[in-house]
C-alpha positions in Angstrom: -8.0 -19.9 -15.4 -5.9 -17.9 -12.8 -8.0 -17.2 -9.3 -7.8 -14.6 -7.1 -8.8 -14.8 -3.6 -9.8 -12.2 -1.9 -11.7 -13.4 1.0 -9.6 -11.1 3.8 -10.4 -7.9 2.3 -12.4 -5.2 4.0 -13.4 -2.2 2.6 -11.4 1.3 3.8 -9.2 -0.3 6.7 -6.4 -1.8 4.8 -4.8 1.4 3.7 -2.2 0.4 0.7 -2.7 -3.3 0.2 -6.2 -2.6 -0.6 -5.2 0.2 -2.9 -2.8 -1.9 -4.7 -5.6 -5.0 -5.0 -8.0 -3.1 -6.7 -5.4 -1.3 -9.1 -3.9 -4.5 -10.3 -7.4 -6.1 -10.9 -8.6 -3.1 -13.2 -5.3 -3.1 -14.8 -6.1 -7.4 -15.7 -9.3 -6.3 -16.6 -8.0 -3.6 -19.2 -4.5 -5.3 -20.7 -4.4 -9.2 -19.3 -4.6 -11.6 -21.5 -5.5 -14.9 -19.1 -9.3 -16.2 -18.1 -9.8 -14.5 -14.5 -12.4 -16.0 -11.8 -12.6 -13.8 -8.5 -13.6 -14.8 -5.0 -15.0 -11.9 -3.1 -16.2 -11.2 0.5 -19.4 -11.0 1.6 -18.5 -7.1 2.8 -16.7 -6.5 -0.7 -18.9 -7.5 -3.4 -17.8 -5.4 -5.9 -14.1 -6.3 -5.1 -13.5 -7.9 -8.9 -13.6 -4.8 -10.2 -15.2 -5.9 -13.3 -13.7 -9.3 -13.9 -15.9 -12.7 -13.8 -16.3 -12.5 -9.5 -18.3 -14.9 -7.2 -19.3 -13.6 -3.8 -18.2 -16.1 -1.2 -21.5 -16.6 0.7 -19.9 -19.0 3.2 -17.7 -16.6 4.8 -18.6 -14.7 7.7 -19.2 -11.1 7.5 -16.7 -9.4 8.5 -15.5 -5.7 9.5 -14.3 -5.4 13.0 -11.1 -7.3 13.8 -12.8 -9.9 16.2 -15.5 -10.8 13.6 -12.4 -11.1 10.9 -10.2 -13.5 13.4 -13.8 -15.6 13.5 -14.3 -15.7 9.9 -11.0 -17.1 9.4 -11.1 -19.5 12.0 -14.0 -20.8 10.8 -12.7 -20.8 7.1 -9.4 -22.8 8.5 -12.0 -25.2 9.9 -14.0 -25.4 6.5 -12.0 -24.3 3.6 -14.0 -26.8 1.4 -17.0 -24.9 0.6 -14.9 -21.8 -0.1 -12.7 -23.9 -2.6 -15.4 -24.7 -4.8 -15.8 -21.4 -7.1 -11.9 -21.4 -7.5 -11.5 -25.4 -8.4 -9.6 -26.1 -11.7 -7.6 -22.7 -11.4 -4.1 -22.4 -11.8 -2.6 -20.5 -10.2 -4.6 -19.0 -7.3 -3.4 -15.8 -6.4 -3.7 -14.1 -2.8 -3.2 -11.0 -3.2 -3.9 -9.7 0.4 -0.6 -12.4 2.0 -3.4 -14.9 3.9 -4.0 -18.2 1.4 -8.1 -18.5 2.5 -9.5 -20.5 1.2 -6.8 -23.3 2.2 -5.5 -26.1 -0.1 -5.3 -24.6 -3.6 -2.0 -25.3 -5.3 -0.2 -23.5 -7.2 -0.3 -20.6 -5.3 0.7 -17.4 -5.4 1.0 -15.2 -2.3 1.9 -11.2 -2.0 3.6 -9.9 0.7 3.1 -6.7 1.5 6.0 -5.6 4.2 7.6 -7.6 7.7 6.6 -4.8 9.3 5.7 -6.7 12.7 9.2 -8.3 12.6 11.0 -5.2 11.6 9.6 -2.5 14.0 7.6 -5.4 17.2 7.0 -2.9 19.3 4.4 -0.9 17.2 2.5 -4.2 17.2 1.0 -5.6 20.2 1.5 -9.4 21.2 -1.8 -10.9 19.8 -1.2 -9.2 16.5 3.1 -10.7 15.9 1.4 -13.8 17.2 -1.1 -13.9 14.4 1.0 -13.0 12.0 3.9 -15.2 12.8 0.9 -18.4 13.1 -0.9 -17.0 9.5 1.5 -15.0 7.6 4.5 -16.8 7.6 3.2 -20.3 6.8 1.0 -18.6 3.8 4.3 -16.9 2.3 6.3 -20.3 3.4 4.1 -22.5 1.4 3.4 -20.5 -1.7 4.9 -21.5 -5.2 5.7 -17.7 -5.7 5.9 -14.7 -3.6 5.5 -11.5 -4.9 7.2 -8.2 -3.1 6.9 -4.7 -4.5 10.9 -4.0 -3.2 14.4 -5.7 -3.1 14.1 -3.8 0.4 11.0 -7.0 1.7 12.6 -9.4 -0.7 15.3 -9.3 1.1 14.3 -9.4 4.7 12.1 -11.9 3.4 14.8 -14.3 2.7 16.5 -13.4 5.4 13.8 -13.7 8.3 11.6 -16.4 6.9 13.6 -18.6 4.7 12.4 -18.0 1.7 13.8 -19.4 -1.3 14.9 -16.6 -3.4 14.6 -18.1 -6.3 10.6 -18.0 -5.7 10.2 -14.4 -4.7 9.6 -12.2 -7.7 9.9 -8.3 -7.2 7.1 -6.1 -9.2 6.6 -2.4 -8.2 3.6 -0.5 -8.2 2.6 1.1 -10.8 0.5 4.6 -10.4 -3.0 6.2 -12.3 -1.5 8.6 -14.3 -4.7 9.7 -15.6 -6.1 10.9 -12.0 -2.4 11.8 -10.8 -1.4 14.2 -13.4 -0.3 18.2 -13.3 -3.1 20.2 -13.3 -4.2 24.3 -13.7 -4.6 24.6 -10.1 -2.3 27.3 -8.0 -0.3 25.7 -5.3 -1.4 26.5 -2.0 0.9 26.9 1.3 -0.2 23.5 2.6 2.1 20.5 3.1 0.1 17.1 2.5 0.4 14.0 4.3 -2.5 11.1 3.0 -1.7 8.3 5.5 -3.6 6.0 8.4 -2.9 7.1 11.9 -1.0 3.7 12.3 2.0 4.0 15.0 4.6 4.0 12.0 3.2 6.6 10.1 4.8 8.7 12.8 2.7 11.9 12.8 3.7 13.0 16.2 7.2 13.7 15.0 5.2 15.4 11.8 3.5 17.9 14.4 6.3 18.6 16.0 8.7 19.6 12.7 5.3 21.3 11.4 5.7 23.6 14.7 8.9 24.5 13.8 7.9 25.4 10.3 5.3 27.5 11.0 7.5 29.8 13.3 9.0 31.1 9.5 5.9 30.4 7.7 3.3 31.2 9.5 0.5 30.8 6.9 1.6 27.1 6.2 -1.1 24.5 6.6 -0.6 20.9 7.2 -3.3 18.5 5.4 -3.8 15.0 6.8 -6.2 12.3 4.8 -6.6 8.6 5.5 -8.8 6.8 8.2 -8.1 6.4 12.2 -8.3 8.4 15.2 -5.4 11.0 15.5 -7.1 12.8 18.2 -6.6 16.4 18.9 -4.3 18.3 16.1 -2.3 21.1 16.7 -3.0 24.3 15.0 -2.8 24.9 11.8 -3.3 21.0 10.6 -6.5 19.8 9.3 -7.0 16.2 9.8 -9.6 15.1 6.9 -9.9 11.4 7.5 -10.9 9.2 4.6 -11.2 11.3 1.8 -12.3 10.1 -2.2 -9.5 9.5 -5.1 -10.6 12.6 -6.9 -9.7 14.4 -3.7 -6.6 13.4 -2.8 -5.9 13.9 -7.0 -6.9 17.5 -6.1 -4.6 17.8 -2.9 -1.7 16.6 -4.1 -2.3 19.2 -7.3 -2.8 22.3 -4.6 -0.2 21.2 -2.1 3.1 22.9 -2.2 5.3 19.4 -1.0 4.1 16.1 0.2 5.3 15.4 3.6 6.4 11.4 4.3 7.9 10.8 7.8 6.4 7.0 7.6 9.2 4.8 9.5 8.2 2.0 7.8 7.1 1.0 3.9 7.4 -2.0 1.8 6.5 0.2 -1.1 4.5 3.6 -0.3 2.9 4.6 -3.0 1.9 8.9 -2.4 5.7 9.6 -3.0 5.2 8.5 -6.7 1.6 9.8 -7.0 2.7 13.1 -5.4 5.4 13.0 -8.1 3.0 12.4 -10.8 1.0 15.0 -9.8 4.0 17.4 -10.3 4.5 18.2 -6.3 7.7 18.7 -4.6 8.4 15.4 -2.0 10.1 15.6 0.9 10.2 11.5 2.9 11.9 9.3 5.0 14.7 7.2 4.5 13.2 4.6 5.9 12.3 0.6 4.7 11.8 1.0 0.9 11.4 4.8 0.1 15.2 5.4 -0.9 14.7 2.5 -3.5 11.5 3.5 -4.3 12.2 7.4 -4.6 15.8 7.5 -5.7 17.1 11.3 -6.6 13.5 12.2 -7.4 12.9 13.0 -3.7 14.8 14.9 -0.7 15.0 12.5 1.8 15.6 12.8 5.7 15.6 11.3 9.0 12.0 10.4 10.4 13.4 10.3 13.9 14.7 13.3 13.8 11.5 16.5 13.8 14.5 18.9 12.7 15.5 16.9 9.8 11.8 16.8 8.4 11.4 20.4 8.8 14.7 21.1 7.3 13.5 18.8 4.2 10.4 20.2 3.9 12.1 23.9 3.9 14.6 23.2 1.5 11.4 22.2 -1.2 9.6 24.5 -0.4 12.4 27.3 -1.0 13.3 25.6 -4.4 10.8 23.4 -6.2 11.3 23.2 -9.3 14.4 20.5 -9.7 11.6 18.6 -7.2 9.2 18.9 -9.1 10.9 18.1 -12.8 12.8 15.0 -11.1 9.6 13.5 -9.8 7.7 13.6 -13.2 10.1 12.2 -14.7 11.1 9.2 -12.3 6.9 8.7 -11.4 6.5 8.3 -15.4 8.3 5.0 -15.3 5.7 3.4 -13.2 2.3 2.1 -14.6 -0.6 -0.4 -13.4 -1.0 -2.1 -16.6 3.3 -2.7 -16.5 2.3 -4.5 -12.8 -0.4 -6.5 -14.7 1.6 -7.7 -17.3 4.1 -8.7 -14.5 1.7 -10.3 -12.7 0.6 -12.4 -15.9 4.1 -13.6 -16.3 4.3 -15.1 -12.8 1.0 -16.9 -13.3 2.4 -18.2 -16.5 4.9 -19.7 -14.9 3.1 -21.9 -13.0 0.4 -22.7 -15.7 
């Protein structure tokens, strides 16, 4: 039986790494091949997504960042309640990077990005301290790391002394039955679906947006995800958290994504923008170049007159975009990540 603890997760706040979490559990319940057991939050009981799950009733409830820093503490105090549902498993996976419950060998830990060692000053103290006192020990101690990019793999290595030789790279994969072409027209709207975290860089985004508008006036600029943006300027529309189905249908109507993110361990819209047959204009920043390749036209974040200029050039000419993204997004699958997945459990079966 492999486990898979999920104990940190909390519904809606962990952009991507919750997105990837519940994809690759679907995907094991559709094409694994292994005996599954699930430990869920109390504030995620649903989080099995249809494989065997127990609901960890001995962790705290949790939302807010001070009540999740308690209910870790007290789960470092007191892992040996938590370990029961999962005893006998090999391997445990943690897919969200922290090992809770504590003391379950072999274990399997993914990390996500470096983020706060890569870009510190987007974080504040408290939060590299956590991270460097949690994180690194739980990727440290793991029997196998798993990355989504050579791009963390590396750094990985690098800044925490990881043995290579544990750290296994598996991208991705995308939902290619929600992010498809569809009959809709395109709209002039550029599409952004990301949190209003510091790296996501919108205020560069508003500022290239401004000097798009001055030759397309009728252009509209879409923003989805959770967080507090604050006032917009005009012509944006700042949606917050929006369902699947609807970001499906945005990235069907938009005429490009826009991704000035300066930061990604994977970033998944590019390919789901791909999929969905739209034109994608990002950064070439952390992973995106290995994660988009040719498919995408890529530009300077720090720079607003390299976005815009990006952003024109598919917008003037979207077709090579458009053909080069389907045909680089249609090598990415969630049941290909599952079977990936399976293979590093099995080697520590």
């Amino acid at each position: 039986m492999v486990g898979i603890a999920l104990l940190t997760l909390v519904p809606g706040q962990l952009g991507g790494s919750e997105t990837y979490t519940r994809e690759l559990l679907r995907a094991l319940g559709r094409v694994g091949e292994l005996d599954y057991r699930v430990l869920a939050p109390p504030v995620a009981p649903e989080a099995g997504e249809g494989l065997p799950t127990e609901v960890a009733s001995g962790y705290r409830r949790a939302r807010t960042i001070p009540q999740r820093l308690a209910a870790m503490a007290l789960a470092a105090a007191r892992p040996g309640p938590l370990r029961t549902p999962l005893r006998g498993a090999r391997p445990v996976h943690y897919p969200l990077t922290i090992r809770i419950p504590s003391g379950l060998s072999p274990s399997v830990v993914t990390l996500h990005d470096l983020q706060h060692l890569d870009l510190p000053a987007m974080f504040p103290r408290a939060e590299r301290a956590f991270r460097a006192a949690v994180w690194h020990p739980s990727v440290r101690g793991a029997d196998r790391v798993i990355v989504f990019s050579t791009f963390v793999r590396d750094h990985a290595v690098e800044a925490l002394g990881v043995d290579p030789a544990r750290v296994r790279v598996i991208a991705q994969g995308i939902d290619h039955a929600r992010f498809a072409p569809g009959p809709e027209e395109r709209e002039p709207l550029l599409y952004y679906p990301a949190r209003a975290w510091p790296h996501k860089n919108h205020a560069r985004l508003f500022e290239a947006f401004a000097e798009l508008r001055r030759d397309r006036p009728e252009l509209r600029l879409v923003l989805t995800g959770g967080g507090e943006l604050g006032a917009v300027p005009a012509g944006v529309e700042a949606r917050g958290l929006v369902p699947a189905d609807e970001v499906a249908s945005l990235y069907r109507r938009a005429s490009a994504l826009v991704f000035p993110s300066l930061y990604e361990g994977f970033g998944l819209p590019p390919l789901e923008a791909m999929a969905s047959g739209l034109p994608v204009a990002c950064s070439n920043a952390g992973s995106l170049p290995e994660l988009a390749g040719a498919a995408a036209r890529l530009f300077d974040p720090y720079d607003p007159h390299a976005i815009a200029a990006a952003v024109a050039e598919v917008l003037d000419d979207p077709e090579p975009w458009r053909a080069r993204g389907l045909a680089h997004a249609a090598s990415f699958s969630w049941d290909a990540t599952a079977r990936r997945h399976e293979d590093v459990y099995r080697e520590l079966m």
